[in-house]
Steps between C-alpha positions, in 0.01 A plus 500: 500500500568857404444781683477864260450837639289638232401870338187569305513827250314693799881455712266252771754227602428195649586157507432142339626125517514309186621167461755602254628781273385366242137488674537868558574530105198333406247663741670810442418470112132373585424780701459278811721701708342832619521742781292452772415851557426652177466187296744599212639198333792723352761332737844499565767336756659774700844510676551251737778483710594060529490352823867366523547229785863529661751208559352482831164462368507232194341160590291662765136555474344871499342533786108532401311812472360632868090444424309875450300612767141507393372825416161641423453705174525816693775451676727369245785653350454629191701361172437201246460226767255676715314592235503112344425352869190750526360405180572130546354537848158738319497188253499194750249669656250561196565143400390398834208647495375364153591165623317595844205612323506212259449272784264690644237536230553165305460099626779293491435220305834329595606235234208506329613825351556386106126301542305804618672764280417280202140456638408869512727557164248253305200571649427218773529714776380817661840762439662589812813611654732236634863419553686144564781305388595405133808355358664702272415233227120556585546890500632428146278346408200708614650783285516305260110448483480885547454505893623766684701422800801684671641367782491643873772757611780317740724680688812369643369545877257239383702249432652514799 
């Protein structure tokens, strides 16, 4: 992995891993790489100044980064990582409530999901919201047929 400090045409800098330069290349050429604050995808590495580890220092491991202290929107400091930690933060939130509301206003129909949804698409049953489990063969193959599904927002505190 590669880290870049990174300018867009509006002189915002920030920073980006990649798993190679040649990675960088390519997203850079797609238009893949752009700055989180303005959103310009005219992007450029900036000087960096290497990390060089001393005789002392080869063959032992860096220690690891000390963990940030959580902050709330208000109170955090302002540059490109406070502002991509409050919009993360804005857009976990949003997701969770969709998800939240999904649950709220629709039956789960567990694995039974692919049945029902093809039930209502053709006709033998009454339409209604509902959520459950499908493989992602049988999601396939629903849109295939012209059934809409999408799948639930997960977030990674759910998984845990």
């Amino acid at each position: 992995m590669i880290r870049y400090a990174l300018r867009c045409d509006r002189d915002h800098d920030f920073e980006s891993w990649f798993q190679s330069s040649s990675a960088y290349d390519s997203q850079v050429k797609r238009k893949l790489v752009t700055c989180p604050i303005c959103g310009s995808a005219k992007v450029e590495k900036a000087i960096m100044a290497p990390r060089i580890v001393g005789k002392k220092g080869r063959g032992r491991a860096e220690p690891p980064p000390e963990p940030a202290a959580a902050t709330t929107p208000e109170a955090a400091p302002s540059g490109p990582t406070s502002l991509l930690m409050a919009q993360e933060k804005e857009l976990r939130t949003k997701l969770k409530e969709l998800r939240d509301h999904i649950v709220k206003n629709a039956d789960n129909v567990g694995e039974r999901f692919a049945n029902e949804a093809r039930a209502m698409h053709y006709g033998d049953k009454e339409h209604r919201p509902i959520y459950g489990e499908a493989s992602p063969e049988e999601a396939k193959s629903l849109i295939d047929e012209g059934i809409e599904v999408s799948p639930l927002p997960t977030l990674p505190e759910d998984r845990n």
